[in-house]
mmCIF file of the C-alpha atoms, coordinates in Angstrom:
data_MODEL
# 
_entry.id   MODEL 
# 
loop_
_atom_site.group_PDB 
_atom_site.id 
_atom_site.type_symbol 
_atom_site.label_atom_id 
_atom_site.label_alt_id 
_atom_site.label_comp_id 
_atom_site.label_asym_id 
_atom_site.label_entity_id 
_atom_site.label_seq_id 
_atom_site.pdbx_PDB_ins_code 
_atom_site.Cartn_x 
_atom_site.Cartn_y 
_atom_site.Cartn_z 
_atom_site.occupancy 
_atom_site.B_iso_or_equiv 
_atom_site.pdbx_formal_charge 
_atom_site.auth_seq_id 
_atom_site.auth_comp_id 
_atom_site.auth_asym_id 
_atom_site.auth_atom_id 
_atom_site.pdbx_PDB_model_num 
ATOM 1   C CA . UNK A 1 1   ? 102.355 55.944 50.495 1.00 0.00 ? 1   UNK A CA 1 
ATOM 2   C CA . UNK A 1 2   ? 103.282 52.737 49.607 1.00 0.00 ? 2   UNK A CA 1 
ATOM 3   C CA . UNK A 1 3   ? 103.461 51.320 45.527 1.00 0.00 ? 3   UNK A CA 1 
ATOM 4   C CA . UNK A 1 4   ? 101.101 49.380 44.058 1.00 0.00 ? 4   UNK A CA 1 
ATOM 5   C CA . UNK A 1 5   ? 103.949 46.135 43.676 1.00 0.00 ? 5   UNK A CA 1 
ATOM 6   C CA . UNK A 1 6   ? 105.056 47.104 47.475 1.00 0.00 ? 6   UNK A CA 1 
ATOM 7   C CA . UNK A 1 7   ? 101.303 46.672 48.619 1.00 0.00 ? 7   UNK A CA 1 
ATOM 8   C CA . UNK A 1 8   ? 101.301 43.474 46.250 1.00 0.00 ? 8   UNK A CA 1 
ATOM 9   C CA . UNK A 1 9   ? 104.625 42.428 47.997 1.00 0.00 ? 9   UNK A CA 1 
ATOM 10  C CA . UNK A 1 10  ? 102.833 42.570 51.329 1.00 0.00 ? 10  UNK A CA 1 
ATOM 11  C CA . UNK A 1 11  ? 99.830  40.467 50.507 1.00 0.00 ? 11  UNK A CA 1 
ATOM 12  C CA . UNK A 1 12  ? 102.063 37.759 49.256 1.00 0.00 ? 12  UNK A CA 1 
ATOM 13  C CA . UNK A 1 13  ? 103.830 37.657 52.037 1.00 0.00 ? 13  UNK A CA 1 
ATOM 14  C CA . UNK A 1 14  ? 101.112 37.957 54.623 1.00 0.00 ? 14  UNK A CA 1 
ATOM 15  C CA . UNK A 1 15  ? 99.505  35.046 52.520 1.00 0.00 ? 15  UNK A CA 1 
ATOM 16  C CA . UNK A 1 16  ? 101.806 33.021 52.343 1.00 0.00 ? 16  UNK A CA 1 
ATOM 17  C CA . UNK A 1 17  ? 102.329 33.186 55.985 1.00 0.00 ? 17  UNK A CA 1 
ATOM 18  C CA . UNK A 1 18  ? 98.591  32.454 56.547 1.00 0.00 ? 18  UNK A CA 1 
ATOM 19  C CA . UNK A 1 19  ? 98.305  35.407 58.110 1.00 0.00 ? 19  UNK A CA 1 
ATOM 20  C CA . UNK A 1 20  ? 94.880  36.196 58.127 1.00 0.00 ? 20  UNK A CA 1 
ATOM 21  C CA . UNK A 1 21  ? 94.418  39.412 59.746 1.00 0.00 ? 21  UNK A CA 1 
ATOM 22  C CA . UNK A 1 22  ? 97.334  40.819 58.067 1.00 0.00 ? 22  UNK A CA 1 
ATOM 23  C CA . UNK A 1 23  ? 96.242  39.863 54.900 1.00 0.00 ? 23  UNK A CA 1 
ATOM 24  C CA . UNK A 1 24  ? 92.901  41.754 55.912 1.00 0.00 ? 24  UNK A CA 1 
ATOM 25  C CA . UNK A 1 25  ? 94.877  44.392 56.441 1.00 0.00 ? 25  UNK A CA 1 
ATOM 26  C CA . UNK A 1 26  ? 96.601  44.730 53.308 1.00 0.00 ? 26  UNK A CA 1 
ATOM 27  C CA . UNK A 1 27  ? 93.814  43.861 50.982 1.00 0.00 ? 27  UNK A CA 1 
ATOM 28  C CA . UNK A 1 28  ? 91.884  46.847 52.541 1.00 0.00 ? 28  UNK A CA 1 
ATOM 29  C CA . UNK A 1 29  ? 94.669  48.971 52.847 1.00 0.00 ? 29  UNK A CA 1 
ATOM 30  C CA . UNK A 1 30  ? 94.817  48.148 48.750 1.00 0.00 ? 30  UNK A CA 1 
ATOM 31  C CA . UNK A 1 31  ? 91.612  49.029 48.514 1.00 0.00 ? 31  UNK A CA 1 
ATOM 32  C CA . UNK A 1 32  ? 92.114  52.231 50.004 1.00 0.00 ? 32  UNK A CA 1 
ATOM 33  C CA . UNK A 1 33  ? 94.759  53.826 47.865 1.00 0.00 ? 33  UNK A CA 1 
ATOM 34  C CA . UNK A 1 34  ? 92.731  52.504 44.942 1.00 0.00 ? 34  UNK A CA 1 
ATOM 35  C CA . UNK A 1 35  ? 94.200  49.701 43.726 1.00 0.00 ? 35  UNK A CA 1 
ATOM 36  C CA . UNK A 1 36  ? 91.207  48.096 41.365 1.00 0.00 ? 36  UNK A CA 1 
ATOM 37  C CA . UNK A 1 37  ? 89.630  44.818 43.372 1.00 0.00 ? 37  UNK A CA 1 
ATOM 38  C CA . UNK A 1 38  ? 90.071  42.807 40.157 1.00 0.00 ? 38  UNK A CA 1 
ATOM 39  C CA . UNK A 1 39  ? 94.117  43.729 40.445 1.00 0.00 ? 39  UNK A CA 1 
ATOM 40  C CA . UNK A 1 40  ? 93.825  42.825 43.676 1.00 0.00 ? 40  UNK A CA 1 
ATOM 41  C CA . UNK A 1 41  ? 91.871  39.357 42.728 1.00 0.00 ? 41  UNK A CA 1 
ATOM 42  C CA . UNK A 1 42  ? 94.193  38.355 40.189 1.00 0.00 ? 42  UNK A CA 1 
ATOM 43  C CA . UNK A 1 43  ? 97.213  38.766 42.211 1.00 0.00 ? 43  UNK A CA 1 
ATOM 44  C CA . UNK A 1 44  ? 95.678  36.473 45.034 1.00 0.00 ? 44  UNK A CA 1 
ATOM 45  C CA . UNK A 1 45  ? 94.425  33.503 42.189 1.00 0.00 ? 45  UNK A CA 1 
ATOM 46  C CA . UNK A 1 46  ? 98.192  33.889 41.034 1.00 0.00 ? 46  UNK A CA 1 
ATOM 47  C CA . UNK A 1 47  ? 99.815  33.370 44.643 1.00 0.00 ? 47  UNK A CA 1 
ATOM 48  C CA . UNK A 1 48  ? 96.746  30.646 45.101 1.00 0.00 ? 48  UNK A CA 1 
ATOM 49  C CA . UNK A 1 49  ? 98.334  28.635 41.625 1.00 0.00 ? 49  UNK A CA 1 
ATOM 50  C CA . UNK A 1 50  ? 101.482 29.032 42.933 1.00 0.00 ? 50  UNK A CA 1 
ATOM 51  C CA . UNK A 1 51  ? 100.637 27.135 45.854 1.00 0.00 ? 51  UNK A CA 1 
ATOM 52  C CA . UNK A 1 52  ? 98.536  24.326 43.972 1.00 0.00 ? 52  UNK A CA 1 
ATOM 53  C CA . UNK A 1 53  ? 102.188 23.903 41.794 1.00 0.00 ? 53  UNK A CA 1 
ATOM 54  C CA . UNK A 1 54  ? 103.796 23.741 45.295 1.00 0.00 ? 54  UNK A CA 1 
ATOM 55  C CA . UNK A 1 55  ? 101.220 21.104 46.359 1.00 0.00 ? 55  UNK A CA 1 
ATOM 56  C CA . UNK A 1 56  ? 101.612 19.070 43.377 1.00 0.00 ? 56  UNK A CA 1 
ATOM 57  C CA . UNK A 1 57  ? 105.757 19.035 43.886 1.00 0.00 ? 57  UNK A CA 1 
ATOM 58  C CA . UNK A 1 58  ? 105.354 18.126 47.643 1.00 0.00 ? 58  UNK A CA 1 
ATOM 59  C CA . UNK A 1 59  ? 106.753 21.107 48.740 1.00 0.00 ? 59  UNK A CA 1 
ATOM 60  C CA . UNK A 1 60  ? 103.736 22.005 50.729 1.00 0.00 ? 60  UNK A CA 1 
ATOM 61  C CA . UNK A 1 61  ? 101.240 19.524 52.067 1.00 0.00 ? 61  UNK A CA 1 
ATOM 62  C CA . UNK A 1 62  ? 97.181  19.198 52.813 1.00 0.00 ? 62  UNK A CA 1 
ATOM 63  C CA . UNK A 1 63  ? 96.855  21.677 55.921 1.00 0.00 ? 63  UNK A CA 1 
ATOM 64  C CA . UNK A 1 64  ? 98.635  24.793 53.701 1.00 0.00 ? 64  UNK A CA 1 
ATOM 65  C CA . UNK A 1 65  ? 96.262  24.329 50.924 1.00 0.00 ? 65  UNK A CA 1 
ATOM 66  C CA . UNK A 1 66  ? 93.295  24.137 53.221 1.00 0.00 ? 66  UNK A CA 1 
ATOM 67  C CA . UNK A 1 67  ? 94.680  27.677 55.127 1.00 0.00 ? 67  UNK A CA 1 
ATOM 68  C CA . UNK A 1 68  ? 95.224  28.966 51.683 1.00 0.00 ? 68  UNK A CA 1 
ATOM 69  C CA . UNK A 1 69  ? 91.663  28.444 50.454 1.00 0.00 ? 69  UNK A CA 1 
ATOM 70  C CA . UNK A 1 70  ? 90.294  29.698 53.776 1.00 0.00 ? 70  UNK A CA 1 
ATOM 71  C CA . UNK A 1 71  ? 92.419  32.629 53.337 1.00 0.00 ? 71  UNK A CA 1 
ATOM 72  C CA . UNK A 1 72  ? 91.080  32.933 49.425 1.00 0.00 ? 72  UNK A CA 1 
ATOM 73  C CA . UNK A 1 73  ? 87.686  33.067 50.536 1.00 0.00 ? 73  UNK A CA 1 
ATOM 74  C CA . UNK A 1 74  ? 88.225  35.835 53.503 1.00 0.00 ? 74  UNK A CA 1 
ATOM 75  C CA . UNK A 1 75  ? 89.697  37.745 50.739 1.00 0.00 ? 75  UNK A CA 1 
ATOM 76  C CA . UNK A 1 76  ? 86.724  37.180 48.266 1.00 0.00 ? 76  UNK A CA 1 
ATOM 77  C CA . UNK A 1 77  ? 84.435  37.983 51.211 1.00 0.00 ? 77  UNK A CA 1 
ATOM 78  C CA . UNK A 1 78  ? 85.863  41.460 50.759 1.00 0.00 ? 78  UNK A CA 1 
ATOM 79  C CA . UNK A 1 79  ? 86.357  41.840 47.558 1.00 0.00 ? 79  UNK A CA 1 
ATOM 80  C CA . UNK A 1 80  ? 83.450  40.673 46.211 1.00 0.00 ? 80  UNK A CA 1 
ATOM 81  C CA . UNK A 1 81  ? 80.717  43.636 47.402 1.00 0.00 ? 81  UNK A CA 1 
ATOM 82  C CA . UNK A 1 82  ? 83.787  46.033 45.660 1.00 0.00 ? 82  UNK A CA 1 
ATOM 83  C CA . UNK A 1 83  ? 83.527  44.043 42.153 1.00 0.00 ? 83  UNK A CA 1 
ATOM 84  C CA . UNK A 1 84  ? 80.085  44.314 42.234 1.00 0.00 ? 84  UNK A CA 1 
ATOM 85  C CA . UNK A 1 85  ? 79.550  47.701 42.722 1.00 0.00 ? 85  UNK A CA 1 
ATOM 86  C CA . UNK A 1 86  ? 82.222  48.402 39.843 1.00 0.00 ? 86  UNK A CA 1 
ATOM 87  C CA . UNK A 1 87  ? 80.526  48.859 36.566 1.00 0.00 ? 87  UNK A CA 1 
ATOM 88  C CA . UNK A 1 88  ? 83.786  47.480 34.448 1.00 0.00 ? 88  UNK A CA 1 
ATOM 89  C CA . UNK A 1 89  ? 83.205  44.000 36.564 1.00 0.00 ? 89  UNK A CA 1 
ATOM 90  C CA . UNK A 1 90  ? 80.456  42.318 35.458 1.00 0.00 ? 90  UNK A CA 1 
ATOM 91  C CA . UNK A 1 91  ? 79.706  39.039 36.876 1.00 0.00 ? 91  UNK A CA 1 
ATOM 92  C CA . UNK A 1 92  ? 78.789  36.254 34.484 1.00 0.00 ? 92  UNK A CA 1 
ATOM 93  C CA . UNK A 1 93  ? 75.537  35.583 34.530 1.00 0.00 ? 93  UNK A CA 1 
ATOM 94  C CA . UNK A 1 94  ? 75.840  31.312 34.703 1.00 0.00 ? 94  UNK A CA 1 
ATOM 95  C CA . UNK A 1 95  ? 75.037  29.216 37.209 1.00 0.00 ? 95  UNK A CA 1 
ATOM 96  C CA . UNK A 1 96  ? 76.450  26.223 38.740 1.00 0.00 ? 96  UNK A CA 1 
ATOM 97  C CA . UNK A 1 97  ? 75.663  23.513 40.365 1.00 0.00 ? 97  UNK A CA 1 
ATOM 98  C CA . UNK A 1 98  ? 78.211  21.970 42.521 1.00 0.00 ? 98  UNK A CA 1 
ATOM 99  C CA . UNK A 1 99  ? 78.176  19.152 45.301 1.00 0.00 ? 99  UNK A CA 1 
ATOM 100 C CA . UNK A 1 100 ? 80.124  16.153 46.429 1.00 0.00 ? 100 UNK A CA 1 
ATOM 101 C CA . UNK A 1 101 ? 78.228  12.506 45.568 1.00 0.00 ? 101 UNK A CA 1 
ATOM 102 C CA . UNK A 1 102 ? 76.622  10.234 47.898 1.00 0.00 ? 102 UNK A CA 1 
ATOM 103 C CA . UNK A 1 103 ? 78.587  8.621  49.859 1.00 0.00 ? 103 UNK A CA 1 
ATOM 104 C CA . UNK A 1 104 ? 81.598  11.320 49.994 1.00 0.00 ? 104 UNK A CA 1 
ATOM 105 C CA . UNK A 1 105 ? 81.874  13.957 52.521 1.00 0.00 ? 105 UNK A CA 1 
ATOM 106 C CA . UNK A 1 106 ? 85.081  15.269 51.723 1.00 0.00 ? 106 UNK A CA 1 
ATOM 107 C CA . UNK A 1 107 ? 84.817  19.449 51.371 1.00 0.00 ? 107 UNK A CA 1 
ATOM 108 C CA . UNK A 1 108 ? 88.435  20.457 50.646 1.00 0.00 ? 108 UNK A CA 1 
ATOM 109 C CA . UNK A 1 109 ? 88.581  20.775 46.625 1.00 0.00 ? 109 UNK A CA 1 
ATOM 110 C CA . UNK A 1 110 ? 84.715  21.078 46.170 1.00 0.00 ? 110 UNK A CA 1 
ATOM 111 C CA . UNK A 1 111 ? 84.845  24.555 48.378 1.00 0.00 ? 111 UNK A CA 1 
ATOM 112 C CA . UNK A 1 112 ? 88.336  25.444 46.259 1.00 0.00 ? 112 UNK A CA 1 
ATOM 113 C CA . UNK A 1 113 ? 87.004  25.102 43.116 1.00 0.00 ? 113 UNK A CA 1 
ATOM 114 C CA . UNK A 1 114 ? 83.439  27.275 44.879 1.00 0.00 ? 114 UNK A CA 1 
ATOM 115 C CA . UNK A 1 115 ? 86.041  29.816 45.758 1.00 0.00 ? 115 UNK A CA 1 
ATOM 116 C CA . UNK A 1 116 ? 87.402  30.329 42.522 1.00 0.00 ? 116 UNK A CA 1 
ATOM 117 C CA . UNK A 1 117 ? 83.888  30.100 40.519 1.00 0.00 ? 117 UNK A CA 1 
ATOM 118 C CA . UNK A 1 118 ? 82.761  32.438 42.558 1.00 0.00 ? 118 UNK A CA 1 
ATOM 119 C CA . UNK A 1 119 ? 85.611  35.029 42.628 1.00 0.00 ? 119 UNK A CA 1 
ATOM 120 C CA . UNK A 1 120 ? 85.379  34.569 38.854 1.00 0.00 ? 120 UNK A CA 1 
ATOM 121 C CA . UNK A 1 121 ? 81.723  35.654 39.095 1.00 0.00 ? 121 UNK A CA 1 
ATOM 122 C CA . UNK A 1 122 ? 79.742  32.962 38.507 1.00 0.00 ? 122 UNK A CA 1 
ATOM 123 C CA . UNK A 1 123 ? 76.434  32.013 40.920 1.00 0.00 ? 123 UNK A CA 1 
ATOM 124 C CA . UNK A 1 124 ? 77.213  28.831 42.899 1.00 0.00 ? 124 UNK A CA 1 
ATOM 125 C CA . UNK A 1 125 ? 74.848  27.038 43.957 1.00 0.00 ? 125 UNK A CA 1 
ATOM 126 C CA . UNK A 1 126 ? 76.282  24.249 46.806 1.00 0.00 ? 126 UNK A CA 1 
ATOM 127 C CA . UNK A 1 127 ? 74.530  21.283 47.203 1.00 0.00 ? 127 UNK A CA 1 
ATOM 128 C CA . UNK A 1 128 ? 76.841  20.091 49.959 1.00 0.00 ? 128 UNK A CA 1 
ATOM 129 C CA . UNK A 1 129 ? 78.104  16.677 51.058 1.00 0.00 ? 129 UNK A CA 1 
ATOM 130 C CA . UNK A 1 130 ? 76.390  13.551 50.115 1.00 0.00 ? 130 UNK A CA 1 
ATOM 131 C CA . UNK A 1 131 ? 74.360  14.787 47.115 1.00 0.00 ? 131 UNK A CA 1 
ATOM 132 C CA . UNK A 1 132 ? 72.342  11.976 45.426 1.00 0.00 ? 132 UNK A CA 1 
ATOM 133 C CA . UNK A 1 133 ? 72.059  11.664 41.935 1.00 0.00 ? 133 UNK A CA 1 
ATOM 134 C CA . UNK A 1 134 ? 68.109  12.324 42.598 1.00 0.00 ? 134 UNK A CA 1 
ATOM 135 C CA . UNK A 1 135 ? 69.416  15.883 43.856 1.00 0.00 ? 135 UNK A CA 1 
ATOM 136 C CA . UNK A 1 136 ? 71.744  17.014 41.503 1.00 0.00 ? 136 UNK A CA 1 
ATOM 137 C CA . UNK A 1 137 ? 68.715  15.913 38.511 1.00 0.00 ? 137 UNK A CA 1 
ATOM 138 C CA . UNK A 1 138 ? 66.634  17.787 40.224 1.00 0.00 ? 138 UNK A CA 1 
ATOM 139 C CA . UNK A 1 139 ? 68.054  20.997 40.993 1.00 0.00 ? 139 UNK A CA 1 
ATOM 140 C CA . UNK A 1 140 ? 69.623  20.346 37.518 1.00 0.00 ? 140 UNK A CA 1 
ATOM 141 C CA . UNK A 1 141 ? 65.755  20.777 36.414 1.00 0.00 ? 141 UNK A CA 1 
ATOM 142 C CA . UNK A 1 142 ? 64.676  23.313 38.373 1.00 0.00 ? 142 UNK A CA 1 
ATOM 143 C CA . UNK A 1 143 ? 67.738  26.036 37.450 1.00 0.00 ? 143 UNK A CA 1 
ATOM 144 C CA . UNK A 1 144 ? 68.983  25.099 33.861 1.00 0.00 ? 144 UNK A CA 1 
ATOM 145 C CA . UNK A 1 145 ? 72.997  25.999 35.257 1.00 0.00 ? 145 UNK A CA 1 
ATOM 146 C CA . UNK A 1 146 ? 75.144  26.414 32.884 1.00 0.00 ? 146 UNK A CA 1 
ATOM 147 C CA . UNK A 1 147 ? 77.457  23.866 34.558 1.00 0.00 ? 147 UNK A CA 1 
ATOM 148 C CA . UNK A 1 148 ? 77.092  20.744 37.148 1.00 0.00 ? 148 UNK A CA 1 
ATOM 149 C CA . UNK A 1 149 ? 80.191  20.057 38.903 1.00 0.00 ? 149 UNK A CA 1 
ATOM 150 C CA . UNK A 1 150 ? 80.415  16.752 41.147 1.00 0.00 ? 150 UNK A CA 1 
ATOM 151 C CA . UNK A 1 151 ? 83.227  16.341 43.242 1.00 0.00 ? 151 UNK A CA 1 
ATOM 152 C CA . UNK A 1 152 ? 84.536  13.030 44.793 1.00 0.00 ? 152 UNK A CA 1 
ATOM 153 C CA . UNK A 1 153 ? 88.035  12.258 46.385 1.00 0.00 ? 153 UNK A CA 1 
ATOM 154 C CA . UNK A 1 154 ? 88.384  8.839  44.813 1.00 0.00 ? 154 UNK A CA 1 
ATOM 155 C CA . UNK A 1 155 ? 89.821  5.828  46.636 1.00 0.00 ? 155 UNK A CA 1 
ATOM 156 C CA . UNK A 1 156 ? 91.937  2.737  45.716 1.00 0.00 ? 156 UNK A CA 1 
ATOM 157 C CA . UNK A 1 157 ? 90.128  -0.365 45.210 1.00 0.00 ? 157 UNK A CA 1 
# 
């Protein structure tokens, strides 16, 4: 039976080789020889920073950090039923609102930032692309979140 770090080892590796199925693998194999989902959660946000620092030196580009949030939210997808059947996780009980403004459709860093709100345990409510200020008031209104979160990629004038 592999180690806990071993098992670790593996998922950075099949991570950081976007390799989805792999990393499947190994977060269920985790799983199995029970390693805690939160462990398990707070190794991937780790690798997932790492990856942001690399994107911020240049030494990996747009297309990696997209594959590397897909492959954060496959791995939330399974981990996320596990946290919430464990009575030491308890999910925060805040909501957010979260969309990008009119006139932007850009996805990338609103769904990151979903991802990681989410994984954290927060309820995330996603307006989507386009979101007028009429929408965000009034879902605002209607839910009292404990957060509204508008995303925009901004452009050069």
């Amino acid at each position: 039976m592999a180690t806990k770090e071993q098992i670790f080892m593996e998922i950075a590796d099949a991570f950081c080789d976007y390799d989805t199925e792999l990393l499947e693998e190994k977060i269920r194999l985790a799983l199995e020889q029970e390693i805690e989902a939160i462990s398990i959660l707070s190794h991937l946000s780790k690798i997932l920073e790492g990856i942001g620092e690399r994107f911020c030196k240049g030494e990996v580009y747009l297309p990696e950090l997209v594959m590397s949030g897909d492959l954060m939210g496959m791995a939330v997808g399974i981990l996320n039923p596990v946290l919430a059947s464990n009575q030491e996780y308890v999910p925060m009980e805040h909501k957010i609102i979260l969309g990008s403004v009119k006139g932007d459709i850009h996805t990338i860093g609103k769904n990151m930032v979903k991802m990681m709100w989410t994984a954290s345990g927060f309820e995330v409510i996603d307006l989507g692309i386009d979101v007028s200020t009429e929408i965000f008031f009034n879902k605002a209104q209607e839910i009292n979140p404990s957060i509204v979160g508008l995303s925009c990629l901004s452009r050069p004038i």
